[in-house]
C-alpha positions as CSV (number, residue, x, y, z in Angstrom):
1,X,0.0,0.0,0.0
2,X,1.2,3.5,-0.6
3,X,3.1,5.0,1.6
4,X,4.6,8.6,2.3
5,X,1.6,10.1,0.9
6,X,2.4,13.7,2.3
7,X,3.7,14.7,-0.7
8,X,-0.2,16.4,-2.1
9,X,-1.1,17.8,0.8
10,X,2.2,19.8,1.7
11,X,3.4,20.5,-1.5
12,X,-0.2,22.1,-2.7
13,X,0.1,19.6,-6.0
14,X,-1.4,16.8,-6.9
15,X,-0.2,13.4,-6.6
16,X,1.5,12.4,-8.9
17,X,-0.1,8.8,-9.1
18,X,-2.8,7.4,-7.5
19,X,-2.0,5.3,-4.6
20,X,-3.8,3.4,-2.0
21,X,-4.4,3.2,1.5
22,X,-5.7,1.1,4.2
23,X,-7.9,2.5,7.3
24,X,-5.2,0.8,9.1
25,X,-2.7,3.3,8.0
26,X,-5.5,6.0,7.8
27,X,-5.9,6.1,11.9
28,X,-2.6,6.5,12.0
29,X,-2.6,9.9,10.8
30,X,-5.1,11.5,13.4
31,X,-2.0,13.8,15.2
32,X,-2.0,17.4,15.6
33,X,0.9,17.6,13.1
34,X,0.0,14.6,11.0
35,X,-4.0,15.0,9.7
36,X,-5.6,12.7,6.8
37,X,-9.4,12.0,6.5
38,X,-11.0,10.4,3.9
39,X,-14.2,11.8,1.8
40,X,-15.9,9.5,-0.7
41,X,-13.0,7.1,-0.7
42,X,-10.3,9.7,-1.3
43,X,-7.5,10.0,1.2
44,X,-6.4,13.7,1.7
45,X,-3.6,15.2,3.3
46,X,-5.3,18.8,5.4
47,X,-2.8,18.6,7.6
48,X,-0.9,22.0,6.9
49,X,-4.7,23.4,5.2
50,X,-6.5,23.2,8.5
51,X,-5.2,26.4,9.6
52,X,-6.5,27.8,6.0
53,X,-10.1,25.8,7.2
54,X,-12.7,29.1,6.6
55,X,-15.2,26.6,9.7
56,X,-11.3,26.6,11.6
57,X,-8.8,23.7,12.2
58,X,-10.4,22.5,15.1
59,X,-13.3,21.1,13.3
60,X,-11.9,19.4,10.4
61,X,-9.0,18.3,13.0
62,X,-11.7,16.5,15.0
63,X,-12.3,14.0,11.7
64,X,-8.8,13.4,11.2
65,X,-8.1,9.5,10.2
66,X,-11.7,9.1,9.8
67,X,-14.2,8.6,6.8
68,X,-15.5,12.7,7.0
69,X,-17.9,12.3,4.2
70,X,-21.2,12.8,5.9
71,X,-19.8,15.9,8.1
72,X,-18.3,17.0,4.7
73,X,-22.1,17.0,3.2
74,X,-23.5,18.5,6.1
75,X,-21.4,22.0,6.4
76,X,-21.0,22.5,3.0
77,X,-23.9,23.6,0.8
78,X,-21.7,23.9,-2.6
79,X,-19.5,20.9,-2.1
80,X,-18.7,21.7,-6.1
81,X,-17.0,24.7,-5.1
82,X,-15.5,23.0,-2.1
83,X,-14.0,20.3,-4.3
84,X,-11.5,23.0,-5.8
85,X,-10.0,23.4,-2.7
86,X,-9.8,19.3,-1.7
87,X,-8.2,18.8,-5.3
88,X,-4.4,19.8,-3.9
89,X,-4.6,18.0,-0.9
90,X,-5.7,14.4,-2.7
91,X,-3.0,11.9,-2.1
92,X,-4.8,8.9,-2.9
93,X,-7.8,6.3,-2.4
94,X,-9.0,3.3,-0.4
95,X,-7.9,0.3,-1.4
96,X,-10.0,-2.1,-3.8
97,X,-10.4,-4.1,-0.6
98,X,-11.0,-1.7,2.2
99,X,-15.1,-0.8,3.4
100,X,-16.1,2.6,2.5
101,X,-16.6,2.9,6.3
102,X,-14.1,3.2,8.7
103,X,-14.2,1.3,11.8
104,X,-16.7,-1.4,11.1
105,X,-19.0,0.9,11.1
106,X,-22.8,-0.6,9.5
107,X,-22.2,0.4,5.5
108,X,-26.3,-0.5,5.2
109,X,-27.5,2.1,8.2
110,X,-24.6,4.7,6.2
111,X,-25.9,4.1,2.7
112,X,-29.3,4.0,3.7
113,X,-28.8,7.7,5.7
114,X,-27.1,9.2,2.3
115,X,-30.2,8.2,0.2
116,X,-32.6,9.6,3.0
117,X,-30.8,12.9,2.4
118,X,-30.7,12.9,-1.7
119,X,-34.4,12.2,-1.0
120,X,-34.4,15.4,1.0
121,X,-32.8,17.4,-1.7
122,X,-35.2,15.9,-4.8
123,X,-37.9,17.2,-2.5
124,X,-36.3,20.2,-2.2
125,X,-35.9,20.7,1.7
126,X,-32.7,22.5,1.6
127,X,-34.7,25.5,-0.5
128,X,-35.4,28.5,1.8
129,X,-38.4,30.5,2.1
130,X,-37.6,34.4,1.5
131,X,-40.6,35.0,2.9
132,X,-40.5,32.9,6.2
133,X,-37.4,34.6,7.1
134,X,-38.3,37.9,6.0
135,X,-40.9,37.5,8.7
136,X,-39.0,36.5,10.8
137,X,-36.6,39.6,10.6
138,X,-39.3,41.9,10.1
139,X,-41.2,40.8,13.8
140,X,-37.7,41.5,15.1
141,X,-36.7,44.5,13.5
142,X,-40.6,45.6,15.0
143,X,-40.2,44.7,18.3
144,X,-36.9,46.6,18.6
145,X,-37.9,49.7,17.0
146,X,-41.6,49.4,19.1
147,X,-39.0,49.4,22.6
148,X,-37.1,52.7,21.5
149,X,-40.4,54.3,21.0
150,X,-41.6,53.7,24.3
151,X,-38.3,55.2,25.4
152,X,-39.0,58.2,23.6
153,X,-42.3,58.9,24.3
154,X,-43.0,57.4,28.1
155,X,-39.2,57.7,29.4
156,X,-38.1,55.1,31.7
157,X,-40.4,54.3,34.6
158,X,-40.9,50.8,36.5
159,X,-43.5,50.2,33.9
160,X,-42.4,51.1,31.1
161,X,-39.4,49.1,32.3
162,X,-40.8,46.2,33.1
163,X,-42.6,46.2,29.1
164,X,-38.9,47.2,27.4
165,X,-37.7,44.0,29.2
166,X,-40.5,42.0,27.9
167,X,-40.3,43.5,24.2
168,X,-36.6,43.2,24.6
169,X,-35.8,40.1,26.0
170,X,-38.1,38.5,23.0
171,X,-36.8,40.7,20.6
172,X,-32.8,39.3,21.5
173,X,-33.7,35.4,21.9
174,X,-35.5,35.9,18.3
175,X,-32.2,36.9,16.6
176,X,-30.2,34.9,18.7
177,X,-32.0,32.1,16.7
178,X,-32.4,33.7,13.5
179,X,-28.1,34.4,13.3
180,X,-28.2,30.5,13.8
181,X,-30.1,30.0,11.0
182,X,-27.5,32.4,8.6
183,X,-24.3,30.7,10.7
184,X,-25.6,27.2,9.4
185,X,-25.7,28.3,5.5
186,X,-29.7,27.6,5.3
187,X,-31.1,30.9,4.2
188,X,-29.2,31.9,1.0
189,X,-27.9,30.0,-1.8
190,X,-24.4,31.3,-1.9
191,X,-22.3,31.3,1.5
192,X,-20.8,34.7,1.0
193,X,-24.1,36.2,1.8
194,X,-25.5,33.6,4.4
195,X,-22.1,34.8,6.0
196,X,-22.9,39.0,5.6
197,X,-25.8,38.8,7.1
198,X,-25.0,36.2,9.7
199,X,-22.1,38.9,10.7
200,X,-25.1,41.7,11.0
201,X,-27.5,39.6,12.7
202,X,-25.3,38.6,15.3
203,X,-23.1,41.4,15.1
204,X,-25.4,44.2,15.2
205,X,-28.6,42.7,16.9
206,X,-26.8,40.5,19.6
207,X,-23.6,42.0,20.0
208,X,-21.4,39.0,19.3
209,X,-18.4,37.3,17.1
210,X,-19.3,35.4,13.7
211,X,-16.4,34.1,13.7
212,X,-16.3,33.1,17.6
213,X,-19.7,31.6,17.2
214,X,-18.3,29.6,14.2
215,X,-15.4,28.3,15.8
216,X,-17.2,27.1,18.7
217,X,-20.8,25.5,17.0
218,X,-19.2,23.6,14.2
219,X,-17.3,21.5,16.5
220,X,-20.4,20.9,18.7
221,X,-22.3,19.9,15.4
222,X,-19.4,17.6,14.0
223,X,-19.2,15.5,17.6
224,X,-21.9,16.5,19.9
225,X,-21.6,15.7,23.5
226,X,-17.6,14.2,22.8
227,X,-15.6,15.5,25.6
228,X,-12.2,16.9,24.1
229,X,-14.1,18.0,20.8
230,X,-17.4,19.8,21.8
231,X,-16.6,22.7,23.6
232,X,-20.4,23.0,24.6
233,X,-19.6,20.0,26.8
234,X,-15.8,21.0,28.5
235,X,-16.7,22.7,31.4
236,X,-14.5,20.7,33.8
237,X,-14.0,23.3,36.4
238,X,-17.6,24.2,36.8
239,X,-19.9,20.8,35.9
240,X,-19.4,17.3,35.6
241,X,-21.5,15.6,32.9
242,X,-22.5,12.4,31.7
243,X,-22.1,8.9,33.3
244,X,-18.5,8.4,33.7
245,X,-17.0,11.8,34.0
246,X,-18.3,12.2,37.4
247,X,-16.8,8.8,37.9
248,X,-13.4,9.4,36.6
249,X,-13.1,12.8,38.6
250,X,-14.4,10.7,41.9
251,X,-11.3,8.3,41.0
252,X,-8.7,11.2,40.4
253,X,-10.8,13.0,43.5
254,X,-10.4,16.4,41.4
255,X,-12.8,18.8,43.0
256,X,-12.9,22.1,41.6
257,X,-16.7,22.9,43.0
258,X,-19.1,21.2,44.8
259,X,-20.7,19.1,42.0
260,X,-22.9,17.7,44.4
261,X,-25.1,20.9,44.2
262,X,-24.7,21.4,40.7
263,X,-27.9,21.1,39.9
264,X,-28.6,24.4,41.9
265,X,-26.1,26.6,40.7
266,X,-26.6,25.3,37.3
267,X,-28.8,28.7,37.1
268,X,-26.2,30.9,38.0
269,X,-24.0,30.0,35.7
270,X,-24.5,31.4,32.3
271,X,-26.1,35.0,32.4
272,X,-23.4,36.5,33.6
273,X,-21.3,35.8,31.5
274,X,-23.1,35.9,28.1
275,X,-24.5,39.7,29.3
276,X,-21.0,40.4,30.2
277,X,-20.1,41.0,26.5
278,X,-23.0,43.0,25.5
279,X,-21.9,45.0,28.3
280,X,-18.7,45.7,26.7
281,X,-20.3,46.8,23.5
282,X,-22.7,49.1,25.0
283,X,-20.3,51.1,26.8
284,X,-20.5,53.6,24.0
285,X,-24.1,54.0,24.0
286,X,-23.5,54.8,28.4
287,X,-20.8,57.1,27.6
288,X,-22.7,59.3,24.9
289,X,-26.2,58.9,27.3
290,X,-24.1,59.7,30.6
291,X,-20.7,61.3,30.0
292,X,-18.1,61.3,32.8
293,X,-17.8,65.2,32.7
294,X,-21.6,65.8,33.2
295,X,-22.9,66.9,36.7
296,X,-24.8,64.1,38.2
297,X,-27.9,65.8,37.7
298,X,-27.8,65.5,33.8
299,X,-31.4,64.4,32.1
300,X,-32.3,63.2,28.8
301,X,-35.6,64.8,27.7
302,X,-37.9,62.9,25.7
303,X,-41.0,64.4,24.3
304,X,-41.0,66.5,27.7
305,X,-40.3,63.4,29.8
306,X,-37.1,63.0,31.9
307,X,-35.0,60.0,31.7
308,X,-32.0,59.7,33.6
309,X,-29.4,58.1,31.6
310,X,-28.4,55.3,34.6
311,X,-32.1,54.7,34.4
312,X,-31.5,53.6,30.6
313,X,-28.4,51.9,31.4
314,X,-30.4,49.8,34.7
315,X,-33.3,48.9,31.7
316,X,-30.7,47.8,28.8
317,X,-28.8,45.4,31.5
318,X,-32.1,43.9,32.6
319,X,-33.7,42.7,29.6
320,X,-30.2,41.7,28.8
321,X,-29.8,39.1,31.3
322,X,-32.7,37.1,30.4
323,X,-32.6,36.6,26.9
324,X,-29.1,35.0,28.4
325,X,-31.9,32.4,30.4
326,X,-33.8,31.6,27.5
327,X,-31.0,30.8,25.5
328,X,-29.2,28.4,28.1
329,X,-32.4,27.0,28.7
330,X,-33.6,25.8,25.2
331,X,-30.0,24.9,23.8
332,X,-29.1,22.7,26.8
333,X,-32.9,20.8,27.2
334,X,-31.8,19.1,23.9
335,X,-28.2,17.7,25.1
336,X,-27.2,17.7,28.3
337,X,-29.7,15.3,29.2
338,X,-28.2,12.8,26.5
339,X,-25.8,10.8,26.2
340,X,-22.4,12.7,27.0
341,X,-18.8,10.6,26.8
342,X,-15.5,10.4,24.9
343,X,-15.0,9.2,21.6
344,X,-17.2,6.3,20.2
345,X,-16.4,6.5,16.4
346,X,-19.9,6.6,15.3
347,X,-21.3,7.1,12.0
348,X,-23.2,10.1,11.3
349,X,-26.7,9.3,12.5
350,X,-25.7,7.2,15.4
351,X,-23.8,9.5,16.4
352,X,-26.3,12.6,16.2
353,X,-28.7,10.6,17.8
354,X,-27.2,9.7,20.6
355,X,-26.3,13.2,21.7
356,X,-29.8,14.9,20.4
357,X,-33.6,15.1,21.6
358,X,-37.0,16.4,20.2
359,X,-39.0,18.2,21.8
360,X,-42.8,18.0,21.2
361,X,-44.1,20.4,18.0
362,X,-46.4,23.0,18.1
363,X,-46.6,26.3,17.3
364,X,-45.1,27.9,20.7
365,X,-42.6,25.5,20.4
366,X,-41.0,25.9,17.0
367,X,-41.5,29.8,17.9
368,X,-40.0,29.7,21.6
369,X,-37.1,27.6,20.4
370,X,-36.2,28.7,16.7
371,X,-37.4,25.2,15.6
372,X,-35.0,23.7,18.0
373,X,-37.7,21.7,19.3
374,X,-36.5,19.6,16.4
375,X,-33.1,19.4,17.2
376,X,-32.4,15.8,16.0
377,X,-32.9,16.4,12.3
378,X,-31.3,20.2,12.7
379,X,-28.1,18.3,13.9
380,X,-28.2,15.7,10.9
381,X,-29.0,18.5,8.5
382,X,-27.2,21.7,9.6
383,X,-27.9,23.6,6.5
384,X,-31.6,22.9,5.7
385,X,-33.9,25.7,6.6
386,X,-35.7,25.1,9.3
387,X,-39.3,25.5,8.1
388,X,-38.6,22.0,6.5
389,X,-37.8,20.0,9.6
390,X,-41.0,18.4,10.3
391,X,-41.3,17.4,6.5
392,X,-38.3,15.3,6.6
393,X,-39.2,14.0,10.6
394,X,-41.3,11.3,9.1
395,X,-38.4,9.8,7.1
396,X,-36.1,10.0,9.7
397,X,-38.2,8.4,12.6
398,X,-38.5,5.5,9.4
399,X,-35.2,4.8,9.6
400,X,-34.1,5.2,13.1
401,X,-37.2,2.5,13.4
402,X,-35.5,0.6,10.4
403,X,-31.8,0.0,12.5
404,X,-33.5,0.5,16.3
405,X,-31.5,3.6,16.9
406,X,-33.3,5.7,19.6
407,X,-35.6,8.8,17.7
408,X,-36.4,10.2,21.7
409,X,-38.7,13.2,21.5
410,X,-40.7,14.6,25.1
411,X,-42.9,17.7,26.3
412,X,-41.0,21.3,26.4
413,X,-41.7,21.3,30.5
414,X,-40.0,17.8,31.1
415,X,-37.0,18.7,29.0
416,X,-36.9,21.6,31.3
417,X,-36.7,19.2,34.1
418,X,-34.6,16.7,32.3
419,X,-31.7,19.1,33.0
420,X,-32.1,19.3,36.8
421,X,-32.6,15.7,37.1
């Protein structure tokens, strides 16, 4: 078998002849400094590429010495265009001999997957709706311009408060869900916009990093719940998840808080630090409102109403702590409560499943979670809009029934509990 293959990925040429490889000599290159992953029976060489990677190394690192194929379909909606890039870094092909799966992995369950999801596209579930998400932006865009008119016209009293937090709070866990949908690709047909107006969205409205967001949710998508590759799940020094990390750390008797009350500070953990960044951002908006030079008297009149600048400032941070809740609250109902371990080598669906959940459908649901609620096919299709998930439910229940992998779907109130317990 061919050996030395390095010479296409590093050199930026291709091979010079085709040669072949074994999954035995695949694994092997899985190191930080040594990365080939195979994608429809070609072998490539991303080792020095994965620092070019636009989704970043991390992810792409994470399939290293693995068949990628199914992760490769599922982040990319031109794989065409993709396929330029891959063309350098070929070095070679499976052997005649060797499974198009890695690992002994079933090939039936991961052919039968591939044909659910060219089923998917004939149907055309991967075509957005312009007007869905128009909508969608538009009852933002309303409920944000709604709250600075009440500013303007009522000023800030407890009331008026109490109704900008409402509006507000809404308003922020709406885009929060709708930059998702640009992040994953599933809005526009070409990525360079999907990416413009992901940067706006999230950006603008929510007052975070693209490319931070992107570095961090395409690893959770690629192995969700895999300590050491989803970040969503490495929070050693604060919670201890799944079955056997709590184990391990009794073992080691590492203690960095008291996880036996984790369930209670659980509640405490997030806001803080997901308003603490907005925070940052609005410092401007404090400074122009409330400069340090101006006696601390100082008013902002609107329409004849005072409103004390550090009465603005008290409103913005508390609408800006809960959209914070409502965020923690429906991302995690769908994971934590899974299963959550180290590596398994899974194919695609098995390994979505395993780490995923439904929640029940309706229309407060798919409103209250962005259409979350159907989080199991959102993880197997990343970049189908997400007005389509309940049209391709049916077919994947069929053939989670059809190989007895788990398809576990429950009420929005237990998979609140679900996360205590």
């Amino acid at each position: 078998m061919g050996k030395g293959g390095e010479q296409g990925g590093d050199s930026g040429e291709p091979a010079a002849q085709i040669r072949f490889y074994t999954w035995e000599e695949i694994q092997k290159h899985n190191l930080r400094t040594d990365k080939w992953l195979v994608i429809e029976r070609k072998v490539y060489n991303v080792t020095k590429w994965a620092n070019r990677h636009p989704g970043g190394q991390r992810v792409i690192s994470h399939c290293a010495g693995e068949d990628a194929t199914d992760a490769f379909q599922a982040f990319h909606i031109n794989p065409t265009l993709v396929q330029k890039f891959l063309k350098p870094l070929l070095i070679g092909e499976l052997a005649p001999g060797e499974p198009s799966q890695d690992r002994d992995k079933n090939s039936q369950l991961v052919e039968d997957f591939r044909t659910l999801r060219k089923t998917a596209e004939d149907m055309n579930l991967f075509r957005a709706s312009p007007l869905f998400f128009s909508l969608y932006l538009g009852h933002i865009i309303a409920m944000e311009v709604l709250a600075w008119l009440m500013i303007s016209y009522f000023g800030t009293g407890w009331i008026t408060t109490l109704i900008l937090a409402c509006i507000l709070t809404t308003s922020q866990a709406q885009a929060g869900w709708l930059q998702h949908d640009f992040g994953h690709l599933s809005v526009f047909k070409k990525s360079c916009w999907n990416h413009i107006v992901h940067k706006f969205v999230i950006g603008h409205l929510k007052g975070a990093s693209a490319n931070w967001w992107n570095h961090r949710h395409f690893q959770h998508h690629a192995k969700p719940n895999i300590f050491k590759k989803d970040p969503d799940v490495n929070m050693l020094h604060i919670f201890v998840l799944g079955d056997t990390q709590p184990v391990e750390y009794g073992k080691k008797k590492l203690k960095y808080l008291p996880y036996n009350h984790q369930h209670e500070y659980f509640f405490l953990r997030f806001s803080p630090f997901l308003i603490l960044r907005s925070h940052i951002l609005l410092i401007s908006l404090w400074s122009w409102l409330d400069p340090p030079r101006a006696p601390p008297s100082s008013l902002t009149t609107c329409r004849g109403n005072p409103v004390h600048a550090t009465s603005l400032k008290s409103s913005w941070k508390t609408y800006h702590n809960q959209p914070s809740h409502w965020f923690v609250w429906v991302t995690q109902m769908n994971h934590i409560p899974m299963e959550i371990d180290s590596e398994k080598h899974r194919d695609w669906l098995s390994s979505q499943m395993a780490a995923t959940c439904n929640i029940e459908q309706s229309f407060f649901n798919d409103w209250f979670t962005g259409h979350l609620n159907f989080q199991i096919e959102h993880h197997l299709f990343p970049t189908m809009p997400r007005h389509n998930f309940w049209k391709v439910k049916p077919l994947v229940k069929s053939l989670c029934a059809k190989y007895g992998v788990q398809y576990e779907e429950k009420p929005l109130g237990k998979a609140f509990v679900d996360i205590v317990g």
